[in-house]
C-alpha positions, 0 to 999 in steps of 0.5 A: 439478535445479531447487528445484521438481522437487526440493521435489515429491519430497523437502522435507528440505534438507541444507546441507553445509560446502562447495558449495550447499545441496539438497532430498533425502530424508532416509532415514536419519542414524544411525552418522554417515551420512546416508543420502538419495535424489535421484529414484531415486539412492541416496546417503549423507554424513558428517555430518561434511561436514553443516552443517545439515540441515532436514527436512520435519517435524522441524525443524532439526538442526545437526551444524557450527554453526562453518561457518555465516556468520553475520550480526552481529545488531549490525551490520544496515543497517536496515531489516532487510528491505531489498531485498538482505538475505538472509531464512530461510524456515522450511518444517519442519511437518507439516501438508502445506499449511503446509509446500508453502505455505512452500517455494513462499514459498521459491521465489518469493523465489529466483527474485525479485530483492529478497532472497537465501535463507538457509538458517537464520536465523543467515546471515540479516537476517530471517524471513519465517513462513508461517503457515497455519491453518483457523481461519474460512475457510482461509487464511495470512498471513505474519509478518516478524520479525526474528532473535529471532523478534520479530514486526515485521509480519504481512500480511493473511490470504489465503483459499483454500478449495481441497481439494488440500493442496499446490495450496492452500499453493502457491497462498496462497503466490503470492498472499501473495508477490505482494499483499504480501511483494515489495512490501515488499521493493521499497518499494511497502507500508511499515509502522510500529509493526507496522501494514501500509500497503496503500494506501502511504499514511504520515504525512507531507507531502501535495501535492495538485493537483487538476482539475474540469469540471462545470456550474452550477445554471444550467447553465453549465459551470465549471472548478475548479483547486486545489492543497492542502497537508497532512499525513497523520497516518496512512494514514486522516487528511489535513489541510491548506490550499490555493487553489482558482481557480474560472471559468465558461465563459458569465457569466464570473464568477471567483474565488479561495479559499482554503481549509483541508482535511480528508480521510478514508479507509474503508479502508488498501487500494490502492482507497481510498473517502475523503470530503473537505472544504473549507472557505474564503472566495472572492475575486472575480477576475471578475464576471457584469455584466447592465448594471443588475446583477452578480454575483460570487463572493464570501464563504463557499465549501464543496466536499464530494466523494466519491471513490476513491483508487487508488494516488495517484490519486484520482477523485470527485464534488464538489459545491460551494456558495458565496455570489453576491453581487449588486449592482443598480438598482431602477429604470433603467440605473446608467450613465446615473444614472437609479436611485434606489437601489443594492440589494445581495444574496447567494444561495447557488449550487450546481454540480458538477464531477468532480475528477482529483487527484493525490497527491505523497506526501512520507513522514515518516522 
């Protein structure tokens, strides 16, 4: 019988010295006997043939701790969740939603391929914790800890407000497994210091190269290409430098900046709003020539955008303002001589682009 049909009917687990561990109903353990039904089959064992047993509500009850094949706390690969480890799911509660909650947890992690499920925490690396609770909206979150119990991280809260008991922990429990628990074990959400980073975001090295097709105040359409390097300090906070190639499809004029960037995140999720910031000086590559006057692109430069990140990829809108600067005869055609005075001036031009980017995420060790 399969470890759902099982749980349905019964949650007492009985580990035995020899052979696999399996759900049942406990209805008895007393004069040595353990006394237990599977569906309507009526059965017993020595206790002396029992390692441990785990029952729906009372917690865990050793009876052969020699048998268990422990796993040296001393000797742990880090990091102690690593895909492959084995996890103990503690399931024993009184409370219905908890303990459906934890056994579906249980579930999904047998059935994945990340980890292996001990049957207490002396054969595993480490604890996953269900933790149901009616506090504000119901909901649960999942504690990661280690064999002492210590708590490494906790993943947010998963609200359900349903009203049937066992749906309601089944269902917070895939929501938790899939959101948050397997992506742990695969390496898509890291944490540090007991902080979770659901955007997968993490301090360290940024590589950003970065494209934009916009227009011009005067209605000329630009392309923008640049590539930053930076540091992410945290999942919030990125700081860092780069070139920015700017051309314009019918004047002509070009230019190349460079640049120091900063950049700002709302929120550490997998959709993240940022806004972000450059701020450098423009060296001209290519100029708009009238005849008697031209213009480049040349002095300070500044790019705002907003936008969104998903995952590493990020979209928004930028708007750029930058200085044109502006040589020009007072009088005649320069080329034949005819001027008396050559006049220079600057203006601030603006134009907008929306910009695809993507970030090279080198994460610090």
């Amino acid at each position: 019988m399969c470890l759902t049909c099982q749980a349905l009917v019964a949650q007492d687990l009985i580990k035995p010295i020899n052979g696999k561990s399996f759900f049942a109903e406990i209805q008895s353990v007393e004069n040595g006997i353990v006394n237990y039904q599977i569906g309507v089959s009526k059965m017993t064992m020595p206790t002396t043939d029992v390692t441990l047993i785990e029952f729906s509500e009372g917690g865990v009850q050793y009876f052969h701790e020699e048998a268990l094949k422990q796993v040296d706390p001393n000797n742990i690969e880090a990091p102690v969740y690593k895909r492959g480890h084995k996890v103990y799911i503690p399931f024993s509660s009184k409370d219905v939603t908890q303990r459906s909650g934890a056994l579906k947890l249980r579930e999904l992690v047998s059935n994945g391929n990340v980890w292996e499920v001990a049957d207490c925490k002396e054969e595993a690396h480490f604890i996953l914790d269900f933790q149901y609770s009616e506090i504000g909206a119901d909901g649960a979150v999942v504690n990661i800890k280690d064999r002492k119990g210590n708590q490494l991280v906790q993943t947010p809260k998963v609200k359900n407000s349903g009203w049937d008991p066992v749906q309601k922990g089944e269902e917070i429990a895939k929501a938790q497994y899939e959101k948050y628990v397997s992506k742990i074990g695969t390496g898509e959400l890291a944490f540090d210091n007991g902080h979770l980073y659901l955007s997968g975001r993490k301090e360290g090295l940024v590589i950003r190269p970065e494209i934009g097709v916009g227009i011009t105040e005067s209605d000329d359409i630009c392309l923008d290409l640049s590539g930053t390097i930076g540091y992410a300090i945290n999942s919030y906070f990125t700081f860092g430098a780069g070139l920015d190639y700017n051309h314009e499809q019918y004047c002509e004029p070009s230019s190349v900046a460079v640049f120091a960037n900063s950049r700002a995140y709302f929120v550490d999720k997998k959709w993240s709003p940022f806004i972000d910031l450059k701020i450098g000086y423009n060296i001209p590559t290519g100029k708009y020539d009238y005849g008697t006057e031209y213009s480049v692109r040349k002095g300070f430069i500044m790019n705002t955008m907003i936008g969104i990140q998903w995952k590493s990829f990020d979209v928004g809108l930028n708007f750029n303002m930058y200085n044109e600067n502006h040589q020009y005869w007072e009088y005649g055609y320069y080329w034949e001589g005819t001027s008396d005075e050559l006049c220079e001036g600057n203006s601030l031009r603006v134009a907008g682009t929306i910009n695809v980017a993507y970030n090279f995420q080198f994460k610090k060790r």
